[in-house]
LUMZAPA-62032 format. One record per residue (C-alpha): residue number from 1; residue in three letters; x, y, z. Coordinates in nm, 4 decimals. Layout:
<num:NUM&residu:ala&c1:X&c2:Y&c3:Z>
...
% end
This chain:
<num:1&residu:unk&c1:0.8373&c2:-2.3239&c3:2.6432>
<num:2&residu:unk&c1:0.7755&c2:-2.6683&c3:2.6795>
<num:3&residu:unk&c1:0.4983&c2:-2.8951&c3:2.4921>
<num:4&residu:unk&c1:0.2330&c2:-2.8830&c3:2.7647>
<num:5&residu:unk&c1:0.2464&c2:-2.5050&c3:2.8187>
<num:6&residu:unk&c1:0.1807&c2:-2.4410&c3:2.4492>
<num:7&residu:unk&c1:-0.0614&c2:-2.6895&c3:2.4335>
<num:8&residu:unk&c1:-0.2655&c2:-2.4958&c3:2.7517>
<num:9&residu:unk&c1:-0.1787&c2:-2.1668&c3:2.6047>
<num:10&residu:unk&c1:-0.3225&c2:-2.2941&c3:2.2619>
<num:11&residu:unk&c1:-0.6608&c2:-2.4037&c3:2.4709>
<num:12&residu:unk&c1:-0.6938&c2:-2.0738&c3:2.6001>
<num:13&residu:unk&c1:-0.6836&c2:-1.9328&c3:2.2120>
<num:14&residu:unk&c1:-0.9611&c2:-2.0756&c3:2.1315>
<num:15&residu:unk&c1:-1.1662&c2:-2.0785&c3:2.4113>
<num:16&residu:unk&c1:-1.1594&c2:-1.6789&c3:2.3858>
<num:17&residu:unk&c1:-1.1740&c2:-1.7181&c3:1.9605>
<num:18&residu:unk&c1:-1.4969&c2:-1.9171&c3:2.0453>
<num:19&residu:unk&c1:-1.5979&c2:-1.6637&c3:2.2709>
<num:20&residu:unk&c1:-1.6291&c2:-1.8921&c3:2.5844>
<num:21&residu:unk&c1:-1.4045&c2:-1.6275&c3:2.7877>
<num:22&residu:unk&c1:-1.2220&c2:-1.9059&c3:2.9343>
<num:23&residu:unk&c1:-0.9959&c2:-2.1721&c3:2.8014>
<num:24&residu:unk&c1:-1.1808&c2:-2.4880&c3:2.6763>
<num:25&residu:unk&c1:-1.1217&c2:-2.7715&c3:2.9090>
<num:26&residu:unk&c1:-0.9913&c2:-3.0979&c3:2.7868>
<num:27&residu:unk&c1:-1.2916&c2:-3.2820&c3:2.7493>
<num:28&residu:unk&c1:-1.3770&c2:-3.0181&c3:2.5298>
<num:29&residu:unk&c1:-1.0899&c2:-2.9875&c3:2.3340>
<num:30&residu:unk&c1:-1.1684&c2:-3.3940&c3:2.2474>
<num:31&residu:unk&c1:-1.4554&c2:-3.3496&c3:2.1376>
<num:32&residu:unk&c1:-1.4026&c2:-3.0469&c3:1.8824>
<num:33&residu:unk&c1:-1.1123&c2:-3.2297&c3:1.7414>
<num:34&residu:unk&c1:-1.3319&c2:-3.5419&c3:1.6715>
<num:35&residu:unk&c1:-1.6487&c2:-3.2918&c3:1.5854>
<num:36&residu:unk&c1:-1.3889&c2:-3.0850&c3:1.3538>
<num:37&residu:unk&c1:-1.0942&c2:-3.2940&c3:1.2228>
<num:38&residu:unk&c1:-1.2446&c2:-3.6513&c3:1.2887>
<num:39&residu:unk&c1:-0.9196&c2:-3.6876&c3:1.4854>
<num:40&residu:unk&c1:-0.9365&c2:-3.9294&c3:1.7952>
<num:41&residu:unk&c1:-0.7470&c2:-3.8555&c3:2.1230>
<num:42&residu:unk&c1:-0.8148&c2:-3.9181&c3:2.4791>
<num:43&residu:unk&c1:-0.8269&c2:-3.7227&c3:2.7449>
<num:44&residu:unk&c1:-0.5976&c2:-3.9048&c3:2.9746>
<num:45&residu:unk&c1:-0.3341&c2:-3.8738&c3:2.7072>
<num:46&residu:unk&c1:-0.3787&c2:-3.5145&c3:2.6243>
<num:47&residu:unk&c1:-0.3357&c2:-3.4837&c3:3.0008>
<num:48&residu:unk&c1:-0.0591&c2:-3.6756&c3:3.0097>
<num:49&residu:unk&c1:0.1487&c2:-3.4694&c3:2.7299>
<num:50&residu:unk&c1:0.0093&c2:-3.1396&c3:2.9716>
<num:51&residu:unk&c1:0.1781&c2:-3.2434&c3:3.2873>
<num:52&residu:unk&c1:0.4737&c2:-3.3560&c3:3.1045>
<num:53&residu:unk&c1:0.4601&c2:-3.7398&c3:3.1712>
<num:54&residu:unk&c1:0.4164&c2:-3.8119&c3:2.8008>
<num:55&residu:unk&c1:0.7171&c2:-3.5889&c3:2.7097>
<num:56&residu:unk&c1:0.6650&c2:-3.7070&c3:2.3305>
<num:57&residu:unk&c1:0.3781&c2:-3.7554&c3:2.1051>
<num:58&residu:unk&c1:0.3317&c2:-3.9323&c3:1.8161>
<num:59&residu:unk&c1:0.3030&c2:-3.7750&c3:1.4746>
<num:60&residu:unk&c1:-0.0542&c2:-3.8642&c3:1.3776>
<num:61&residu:unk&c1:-0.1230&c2:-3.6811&c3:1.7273>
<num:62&residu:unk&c1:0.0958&c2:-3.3663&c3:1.6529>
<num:63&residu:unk&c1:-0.0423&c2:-3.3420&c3:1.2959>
<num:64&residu:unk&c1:-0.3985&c2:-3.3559&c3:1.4435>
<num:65&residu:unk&c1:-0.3589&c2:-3.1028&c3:1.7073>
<num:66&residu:unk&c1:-0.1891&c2:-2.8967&c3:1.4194>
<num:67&residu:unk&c1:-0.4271&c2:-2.9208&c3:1.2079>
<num:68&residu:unk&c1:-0.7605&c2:-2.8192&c3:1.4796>
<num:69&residu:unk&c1:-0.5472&c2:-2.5176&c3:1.6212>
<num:70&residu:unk&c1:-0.3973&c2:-2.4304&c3:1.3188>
<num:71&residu:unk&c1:-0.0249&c2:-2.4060&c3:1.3335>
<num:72&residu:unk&c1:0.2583&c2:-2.5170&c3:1.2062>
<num:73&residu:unk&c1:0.3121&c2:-2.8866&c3:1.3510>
<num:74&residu:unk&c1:0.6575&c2:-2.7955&c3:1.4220>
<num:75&residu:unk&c1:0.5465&c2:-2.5548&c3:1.6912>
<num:76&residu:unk&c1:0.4015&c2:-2.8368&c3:1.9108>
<num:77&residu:unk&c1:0.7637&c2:-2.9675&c3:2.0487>
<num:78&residu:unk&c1:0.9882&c2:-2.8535&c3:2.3630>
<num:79&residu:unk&c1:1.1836&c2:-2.5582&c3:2.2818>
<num:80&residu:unk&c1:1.5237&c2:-2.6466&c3:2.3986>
<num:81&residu:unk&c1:1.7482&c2:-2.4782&c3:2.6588>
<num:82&residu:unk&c1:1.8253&c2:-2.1525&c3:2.5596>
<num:83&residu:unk&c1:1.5594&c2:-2.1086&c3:2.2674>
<num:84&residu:unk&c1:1.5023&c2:-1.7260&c3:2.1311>
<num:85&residu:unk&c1:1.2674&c2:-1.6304&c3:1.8337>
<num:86&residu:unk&c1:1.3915&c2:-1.3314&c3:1.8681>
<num:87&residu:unk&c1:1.7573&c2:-1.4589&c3:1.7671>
<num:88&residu:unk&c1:1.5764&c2:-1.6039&c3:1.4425>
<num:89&residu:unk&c1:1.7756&c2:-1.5084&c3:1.1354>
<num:90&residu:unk&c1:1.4528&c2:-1.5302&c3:0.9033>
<num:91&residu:unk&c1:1.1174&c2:-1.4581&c3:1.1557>
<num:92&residu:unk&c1:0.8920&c2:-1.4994&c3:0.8559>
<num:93&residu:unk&c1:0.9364&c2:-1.8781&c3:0.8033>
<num:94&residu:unk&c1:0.9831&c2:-1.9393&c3:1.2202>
<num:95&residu:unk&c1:0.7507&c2:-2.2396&c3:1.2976>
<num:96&residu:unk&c1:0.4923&c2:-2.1213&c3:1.5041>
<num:97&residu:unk&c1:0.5075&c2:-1.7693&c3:1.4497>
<num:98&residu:unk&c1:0.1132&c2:-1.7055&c3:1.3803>
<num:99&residu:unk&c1:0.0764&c2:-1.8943&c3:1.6921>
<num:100&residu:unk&c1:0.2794&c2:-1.6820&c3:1.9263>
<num:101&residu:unk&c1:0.1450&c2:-1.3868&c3:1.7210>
<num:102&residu:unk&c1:-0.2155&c2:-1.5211&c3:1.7991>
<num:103&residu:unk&c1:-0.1374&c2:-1.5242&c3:2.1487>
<num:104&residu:unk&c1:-0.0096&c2:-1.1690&c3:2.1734>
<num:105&residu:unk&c1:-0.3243&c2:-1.0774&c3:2.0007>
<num:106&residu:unk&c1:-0.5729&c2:-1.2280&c3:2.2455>
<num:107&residu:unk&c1:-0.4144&c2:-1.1091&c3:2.5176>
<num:108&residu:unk&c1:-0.4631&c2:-0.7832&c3:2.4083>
<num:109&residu:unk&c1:-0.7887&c2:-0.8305&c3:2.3350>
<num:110&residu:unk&c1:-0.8171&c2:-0.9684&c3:2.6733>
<num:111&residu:unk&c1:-0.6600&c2:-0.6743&c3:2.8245>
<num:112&residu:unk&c1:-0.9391&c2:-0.4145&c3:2.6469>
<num:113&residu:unk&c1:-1.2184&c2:-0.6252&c3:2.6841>
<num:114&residu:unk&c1:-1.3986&c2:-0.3278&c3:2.8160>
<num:115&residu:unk&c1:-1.3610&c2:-0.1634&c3:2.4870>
<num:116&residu:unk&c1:-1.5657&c2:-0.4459&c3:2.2787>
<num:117&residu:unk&c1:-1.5053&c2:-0.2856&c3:1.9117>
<num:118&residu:unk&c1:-1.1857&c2:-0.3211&c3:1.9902>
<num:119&residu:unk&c1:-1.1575&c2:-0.6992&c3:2.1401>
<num:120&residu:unk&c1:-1.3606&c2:-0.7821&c3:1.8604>
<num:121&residu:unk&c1:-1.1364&c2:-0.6436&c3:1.6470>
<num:122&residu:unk&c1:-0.8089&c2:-0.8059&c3:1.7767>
<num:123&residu:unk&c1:-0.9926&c2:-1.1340&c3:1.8408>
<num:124&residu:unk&c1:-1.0722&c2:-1.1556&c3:1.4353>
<num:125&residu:unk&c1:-0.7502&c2:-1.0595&c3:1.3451>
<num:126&residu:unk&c1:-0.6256&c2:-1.3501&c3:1.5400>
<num:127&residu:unk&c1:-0.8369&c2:-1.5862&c3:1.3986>
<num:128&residu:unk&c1:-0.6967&c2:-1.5000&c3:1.0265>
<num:129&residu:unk&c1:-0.4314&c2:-1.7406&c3:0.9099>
<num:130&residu:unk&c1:-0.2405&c2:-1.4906&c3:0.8058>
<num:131&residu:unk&c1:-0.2277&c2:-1.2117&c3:1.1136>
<num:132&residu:unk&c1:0.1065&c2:-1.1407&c3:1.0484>
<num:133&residu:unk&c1:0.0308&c2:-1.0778&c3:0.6961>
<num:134&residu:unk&c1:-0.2427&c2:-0.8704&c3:0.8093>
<num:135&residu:unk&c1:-0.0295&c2:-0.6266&c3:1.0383>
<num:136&residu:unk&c1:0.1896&c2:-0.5974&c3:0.7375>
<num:137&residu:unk&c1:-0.1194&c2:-0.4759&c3:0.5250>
<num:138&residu:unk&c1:-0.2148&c2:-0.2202&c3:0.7798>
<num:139&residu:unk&c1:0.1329&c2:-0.0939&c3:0.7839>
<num:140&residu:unk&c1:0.1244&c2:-0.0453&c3:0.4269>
<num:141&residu:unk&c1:-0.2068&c2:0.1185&c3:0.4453>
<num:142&residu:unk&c1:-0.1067&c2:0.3617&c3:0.6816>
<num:143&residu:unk&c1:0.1571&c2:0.4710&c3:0.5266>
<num:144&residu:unk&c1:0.0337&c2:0.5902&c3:0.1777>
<num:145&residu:unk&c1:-0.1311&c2:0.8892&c3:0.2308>
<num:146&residu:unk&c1:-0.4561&c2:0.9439&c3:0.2129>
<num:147&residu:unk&c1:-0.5624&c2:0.5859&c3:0.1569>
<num:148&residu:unk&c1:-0.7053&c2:0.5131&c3:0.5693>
<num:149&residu:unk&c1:-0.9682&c2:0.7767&c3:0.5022>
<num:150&residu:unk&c1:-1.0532&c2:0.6271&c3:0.2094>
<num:151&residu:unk&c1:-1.0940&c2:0.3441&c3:0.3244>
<num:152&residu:unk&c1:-1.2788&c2:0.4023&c3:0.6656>
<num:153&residu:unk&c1:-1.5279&c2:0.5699&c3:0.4772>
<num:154&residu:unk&c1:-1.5746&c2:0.2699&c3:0.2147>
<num:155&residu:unk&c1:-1.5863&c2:0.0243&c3:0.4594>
<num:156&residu:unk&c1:-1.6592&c2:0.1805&c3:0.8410>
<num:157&residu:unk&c1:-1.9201&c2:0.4287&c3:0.7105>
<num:158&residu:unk&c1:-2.0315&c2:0.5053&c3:1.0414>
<num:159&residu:unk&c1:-1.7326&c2:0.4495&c3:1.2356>
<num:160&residu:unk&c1:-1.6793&c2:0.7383&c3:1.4789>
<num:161&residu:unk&c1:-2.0244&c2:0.8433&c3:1.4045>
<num:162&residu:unk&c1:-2.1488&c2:1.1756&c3:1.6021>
<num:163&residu:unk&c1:-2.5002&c2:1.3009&c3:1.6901>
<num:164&residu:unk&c1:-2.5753&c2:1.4533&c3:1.3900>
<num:165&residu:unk&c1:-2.4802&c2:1.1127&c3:1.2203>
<num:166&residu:unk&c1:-2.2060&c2:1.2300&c3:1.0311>
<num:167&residu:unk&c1:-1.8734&c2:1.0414&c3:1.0371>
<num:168&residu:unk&c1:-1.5081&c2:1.2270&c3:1.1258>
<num:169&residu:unk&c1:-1.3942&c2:1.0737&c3:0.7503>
<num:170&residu:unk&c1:-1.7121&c2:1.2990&c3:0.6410>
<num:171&residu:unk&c1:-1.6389&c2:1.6346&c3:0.8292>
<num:172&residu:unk&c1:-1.3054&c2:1.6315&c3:0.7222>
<num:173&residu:unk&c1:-1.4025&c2:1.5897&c3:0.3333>
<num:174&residu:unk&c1:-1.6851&c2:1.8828&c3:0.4132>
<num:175&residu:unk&c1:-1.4195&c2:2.0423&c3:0.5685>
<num:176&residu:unk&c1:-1.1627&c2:2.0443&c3:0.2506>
<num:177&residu:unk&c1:-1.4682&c2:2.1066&c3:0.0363>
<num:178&residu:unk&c1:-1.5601&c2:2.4199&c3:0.2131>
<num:179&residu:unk&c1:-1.2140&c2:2.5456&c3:0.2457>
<num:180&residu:unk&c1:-1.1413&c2:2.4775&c3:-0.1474>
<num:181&residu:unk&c1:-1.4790&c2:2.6661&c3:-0.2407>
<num:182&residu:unk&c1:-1.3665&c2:2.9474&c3:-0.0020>
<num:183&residu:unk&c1:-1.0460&c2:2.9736&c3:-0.2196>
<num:184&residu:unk&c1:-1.2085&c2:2.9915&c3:-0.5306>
<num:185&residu:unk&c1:-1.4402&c2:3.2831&c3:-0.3777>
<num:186&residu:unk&c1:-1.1547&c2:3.4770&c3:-0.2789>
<num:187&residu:unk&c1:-0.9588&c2:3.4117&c3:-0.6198>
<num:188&residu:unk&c1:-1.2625&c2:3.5345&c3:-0.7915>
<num:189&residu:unk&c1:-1.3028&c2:3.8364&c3:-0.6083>
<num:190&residu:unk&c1:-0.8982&c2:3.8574&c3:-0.6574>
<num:191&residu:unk&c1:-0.9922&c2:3.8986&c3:-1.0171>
<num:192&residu:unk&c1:-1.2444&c2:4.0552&c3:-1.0216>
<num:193&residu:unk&c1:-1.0675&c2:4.3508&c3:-0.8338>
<num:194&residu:unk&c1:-0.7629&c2:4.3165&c3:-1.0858>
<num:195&residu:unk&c1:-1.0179&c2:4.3717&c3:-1.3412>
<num:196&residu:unk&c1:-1.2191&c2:4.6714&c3:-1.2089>
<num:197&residu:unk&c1:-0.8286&c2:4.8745&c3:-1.0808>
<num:198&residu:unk&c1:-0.7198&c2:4.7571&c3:-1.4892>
<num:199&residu:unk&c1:-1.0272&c2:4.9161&c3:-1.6630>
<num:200&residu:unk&c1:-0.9914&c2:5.2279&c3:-1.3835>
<num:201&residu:unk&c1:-0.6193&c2:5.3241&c3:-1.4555>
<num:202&residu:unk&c1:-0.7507&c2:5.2674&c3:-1.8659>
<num:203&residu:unk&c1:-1.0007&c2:5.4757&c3:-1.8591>
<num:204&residu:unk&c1:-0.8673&c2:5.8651&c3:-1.8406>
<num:205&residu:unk&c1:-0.6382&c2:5.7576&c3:-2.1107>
<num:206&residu:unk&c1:-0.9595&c2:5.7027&c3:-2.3216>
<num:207&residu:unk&c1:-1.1103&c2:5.9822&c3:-2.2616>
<num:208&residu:unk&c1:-0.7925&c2:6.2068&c3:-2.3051>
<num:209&residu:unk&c1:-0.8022&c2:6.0946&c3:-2.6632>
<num:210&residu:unk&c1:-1.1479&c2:6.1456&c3:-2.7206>
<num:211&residu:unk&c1:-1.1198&c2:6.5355&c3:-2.5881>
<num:212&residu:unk&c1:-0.7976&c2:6.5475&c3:-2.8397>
<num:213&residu:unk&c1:-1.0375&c2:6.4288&c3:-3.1305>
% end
């Protein structure tokens, strides 16, 4: 990818982070670096390094556009010919990774838009500086047992909420509750039998020895 496509890419990032639903425009991008960063840049320039007739940018320019979009300023040069990530050795110390991660992100967001929980969702994860980090968490999460419920009902109290305002995390302790008080009904009854059949099969022998007396 070369140095204007990641730079147009990054514009569309944060137009949909800002929720603009769009990419911000150049002039725009100007502005809320100087607003932001106090950074000055042009807009003639920045289109210049777009279209590719400034191939190369100084650093103070790199390190400002870095430091507004938030990646690593190593990210903002022309990959060259035959460029992978994927053939990355170490992925977790890439330069640019969160970036291209970002991407993915919004454009999933992007693609369920219609479900807005979710875009919202994806769209904040995005906007972490650590989304990678984040994924990693969930992973974690999801895989020790128990702990999602747990959580959901912490934090998302009514997430999946019904008509009767009770939460799926909720039916499903009711449900457990219910089913362990059933068990200890039936145990007790189990007993209870055991008892009664015990004190039945004792009692002829009782009175056998009370007609021998």
């Amino acid at each position: 990818m070369k140095l204007g496509e990641k730079i147009r890419y990054l514009r569309e990032v944060e137009g949909s982070l800002r929720g603009m639903g769009r990419a911000i425009n150049q002039q725009e991008l100007v502005r809320l670096i100087e607003a932001e960063t106090g950074g000055k840049l042009s807009q003639s320039y920045l289109s210049q390094i777009e279209s590719g007739a400034r191939p190369h940018m100084t650093n103070t320019t790199r390190q400002t556009l870095a430091s507004f979009f938030k990646v690593h300023p190593g990210y903002l040069v022309d990959d060259p010919e035959g460029y992978h990530p994927e053939l990355q050795s170490d992925i977790g110390s890439m330069p640019g990774l969160e970036a291209k991660l970002d991407l993915w992100l919004v454009a999933g967001a992007e693609k369920f838009r219609q479900d807005a929980v979710l875009k919202h969702a994806l769209l904040t994860l995005a906007r972490h500086e650590q989304s990678r980090d984040c994924l990693l968490l969930l992973e974690s999460i999801l895989e020790t047992p128990g702990l999602m419920a747990r959580l959901l009902e912490v934090l998302r109290p009514a997430a999946n909420e019904d008509g009767d305002g009770e939460t799926e995390v909720l039916k499903v302790g009711k449900a457990e509750k219910s089913k362990a008080e059933k068990g200890k009904v039936l145990r007790g009854k189990a007993l209870a039998g055991k008892a009664r059949n015990s004190k039945a099969r004792g009692a002829p022998g009782k009175r056998r020895k009370v007609v021998e007396r």
